[in-house]
C-alpha positions in Angstrom: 11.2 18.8 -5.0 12.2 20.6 -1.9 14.6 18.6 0.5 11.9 18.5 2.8 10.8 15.7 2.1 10.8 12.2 4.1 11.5 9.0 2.3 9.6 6.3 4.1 10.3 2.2 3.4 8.7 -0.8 5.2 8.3 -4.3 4.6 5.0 -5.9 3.7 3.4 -9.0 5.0 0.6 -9.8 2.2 -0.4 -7.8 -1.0 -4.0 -8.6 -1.6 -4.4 -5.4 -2.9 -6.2 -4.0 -0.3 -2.9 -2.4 1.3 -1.4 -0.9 -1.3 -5.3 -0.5 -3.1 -4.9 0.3 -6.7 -8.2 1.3 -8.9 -9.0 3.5 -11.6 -5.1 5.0 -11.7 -4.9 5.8 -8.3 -3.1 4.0 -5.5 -4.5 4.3 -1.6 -3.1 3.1 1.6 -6.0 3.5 3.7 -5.6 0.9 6.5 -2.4 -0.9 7.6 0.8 1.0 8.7 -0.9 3.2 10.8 2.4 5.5 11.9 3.2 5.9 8.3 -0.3 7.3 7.2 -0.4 9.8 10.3 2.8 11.5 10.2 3.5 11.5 5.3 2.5 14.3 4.0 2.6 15.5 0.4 6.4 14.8 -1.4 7.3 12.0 0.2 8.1 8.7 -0.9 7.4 5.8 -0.1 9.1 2.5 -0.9 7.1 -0.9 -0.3 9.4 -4.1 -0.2 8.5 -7.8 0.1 8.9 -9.2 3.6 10.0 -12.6 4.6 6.4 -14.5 3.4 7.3 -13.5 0.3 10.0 -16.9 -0.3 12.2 -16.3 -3.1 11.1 -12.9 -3.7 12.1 -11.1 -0.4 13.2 -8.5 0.2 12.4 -7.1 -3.9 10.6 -4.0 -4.6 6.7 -4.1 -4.7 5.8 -1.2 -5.1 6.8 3.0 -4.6 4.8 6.2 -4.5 5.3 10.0 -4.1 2.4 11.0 -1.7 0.4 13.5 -3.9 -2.7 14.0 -1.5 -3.8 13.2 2.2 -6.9 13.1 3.2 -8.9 12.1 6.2 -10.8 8.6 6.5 -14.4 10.8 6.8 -13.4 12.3 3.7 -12.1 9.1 2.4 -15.3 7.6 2.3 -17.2 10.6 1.1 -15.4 10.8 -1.7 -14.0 6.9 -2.4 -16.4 4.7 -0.6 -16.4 2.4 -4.1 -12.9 1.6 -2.9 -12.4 -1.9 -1.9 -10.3 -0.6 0.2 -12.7 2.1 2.3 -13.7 -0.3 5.1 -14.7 2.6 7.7 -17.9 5.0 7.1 -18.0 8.4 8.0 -18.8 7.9 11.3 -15.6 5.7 11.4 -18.0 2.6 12.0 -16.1 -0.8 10.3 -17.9 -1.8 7.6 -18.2 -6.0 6.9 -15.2 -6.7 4.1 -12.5 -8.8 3.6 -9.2 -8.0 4.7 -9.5 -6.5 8.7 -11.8 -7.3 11.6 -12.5 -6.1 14.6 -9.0 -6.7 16.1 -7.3 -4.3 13.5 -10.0 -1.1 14.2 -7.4 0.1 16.7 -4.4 0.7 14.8 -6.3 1.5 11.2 -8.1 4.6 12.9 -4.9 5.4 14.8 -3.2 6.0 11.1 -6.1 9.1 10.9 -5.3 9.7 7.4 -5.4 8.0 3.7 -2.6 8.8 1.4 -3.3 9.0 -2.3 -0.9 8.7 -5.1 -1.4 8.6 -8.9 2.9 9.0 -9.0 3.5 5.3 -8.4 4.9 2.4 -9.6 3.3 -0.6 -8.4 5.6 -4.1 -9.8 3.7 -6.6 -7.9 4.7 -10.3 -8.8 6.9 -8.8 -11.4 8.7 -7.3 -8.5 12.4 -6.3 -8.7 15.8 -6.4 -6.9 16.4 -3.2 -5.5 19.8 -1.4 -6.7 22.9 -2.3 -4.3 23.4 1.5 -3.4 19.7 1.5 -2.3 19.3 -1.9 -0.3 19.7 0.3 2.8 16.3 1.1 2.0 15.3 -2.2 3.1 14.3 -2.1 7.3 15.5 -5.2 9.2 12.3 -6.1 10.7 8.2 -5.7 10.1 8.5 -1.8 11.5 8.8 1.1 8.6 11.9 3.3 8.9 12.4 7.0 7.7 14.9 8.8 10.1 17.5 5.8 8.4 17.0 7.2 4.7 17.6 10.6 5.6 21.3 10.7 4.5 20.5 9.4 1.2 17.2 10.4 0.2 18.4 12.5 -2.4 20.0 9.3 -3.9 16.4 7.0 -3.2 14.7 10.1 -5.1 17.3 9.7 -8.2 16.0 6.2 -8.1 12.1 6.9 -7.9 13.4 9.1 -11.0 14.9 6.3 -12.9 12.4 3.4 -12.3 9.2 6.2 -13.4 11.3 6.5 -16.5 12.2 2.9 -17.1 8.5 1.9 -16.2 6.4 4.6 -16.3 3.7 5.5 -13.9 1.2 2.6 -13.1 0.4 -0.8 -12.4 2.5 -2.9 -14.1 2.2 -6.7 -12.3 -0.7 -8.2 -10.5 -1.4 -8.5 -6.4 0.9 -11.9 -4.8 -1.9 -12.8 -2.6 -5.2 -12.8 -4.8 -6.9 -16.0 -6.6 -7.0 -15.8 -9.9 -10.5 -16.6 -9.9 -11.5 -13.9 -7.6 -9.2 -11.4 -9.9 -11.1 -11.9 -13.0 -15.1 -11.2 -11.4 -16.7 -8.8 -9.7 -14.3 -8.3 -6.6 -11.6 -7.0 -9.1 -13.6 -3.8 -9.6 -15.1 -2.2 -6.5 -17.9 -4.1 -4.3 -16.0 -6.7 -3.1 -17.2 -6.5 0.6 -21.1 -6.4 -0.8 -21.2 -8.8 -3.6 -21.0 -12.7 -3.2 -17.2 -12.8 -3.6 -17.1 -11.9 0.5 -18.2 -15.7 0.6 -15.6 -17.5 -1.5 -12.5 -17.5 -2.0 -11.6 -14.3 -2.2 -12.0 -13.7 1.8 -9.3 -16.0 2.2 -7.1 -13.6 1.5 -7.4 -11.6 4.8 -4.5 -9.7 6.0 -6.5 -9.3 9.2 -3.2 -10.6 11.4 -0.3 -9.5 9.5 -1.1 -6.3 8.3 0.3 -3.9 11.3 
């Protein structure tokens, strides 16, 4: 990798996998973070770390990804509208799901793009403490930072490195903010806005006013 790359790290509010979206090997961040999404590009790196609403587990790794395509939210749905997460048509219309209303339109279609990543490591609940000479990473409030990591990206890239090697690429815990009902049916695969699960519990595990 070139040193042109950006490392970008931000604190998240709820992980109901909609924000990270993992399915079929690939991880999405389609809606949410907004800044983030319009200004990645391939290479780069993202690291996701719990926020505060996270209790004992604050301020852990989530999840990371190296940005392997970006796409627009048009193509997006052409191509992934089986996504749970793919709440906007072509014609950038919301469509009824589970996780934004109307509120949040604004600042998903301000984000323009959807970065896709099957170089990731997504810990979940099994979520880790991040190494002492990378806890700069971690942003002091809800806003991402990326200018901060320049003068060690080199060092958060050694670490991507290691933790591929010591986990290997994928999905290796489960989504904080999901019922474990709602995980084992229907809305655990990909219609979760069209099927009955958008009428039980599962839609009370909106993100709709924390997810900026």
């Amino acid at each position: 990798m070139t040193n042109k790359f950006t490392v970008y790290s931000y604190r998240i509010v709820v992980d109901n996998s909609s924000a990270p979206c993992i399915m079929d090997n690939l991880l999405s961040l389609c809606i949410c973070k907004s800044i983030i999404r319009r200004t990645a590009k391939i290479g780069d790196l993202i690291f996701i770390i719990n926020g505060s609403s996270f209790g004992k587990d604050k301020e852990k790794l989530l999840a990371v990804f190296q940005v392997n395509d970006v796409i627009d939210m048009k193509q997006y749905y052409l191509k992934y509208n089986n996504r749970i997460d793919c709440i906007y048509d072509a014609n950038l219309k919301q469509i009824e799901n589970n996780f934004h209303g109307t509120k949040e339109i604004n600042n998903d279609l301000n984000g323009k793009n959807v970065l896709l990543s099957t170089n990731y490591i997504f810990l979940g609940n099994k979520s880790i403490i991040i190494n002492d000479d990378c806890k700069d990473l971690i942003p002091r409030g809800r806003s991402h930072q990326s200018k901060k990591n320049d003068g060690k990206k080199d060092l958060y890239l050694k670490y991507f490195d290691r933790l591929i090697n010591q986990y290997g690429i994928g999905k290796h815990g489960e989504h904080y903010h999901i019922k474990n009902k709602c995980s084992k049916n229907k809305c655990s695969k990909n219609k979760c806005s069209k099927n009955k699960c958008s009428k039980n519990k599962c839609s009370k595990n909106k993100c709709s006013k924390k997810c900026k």
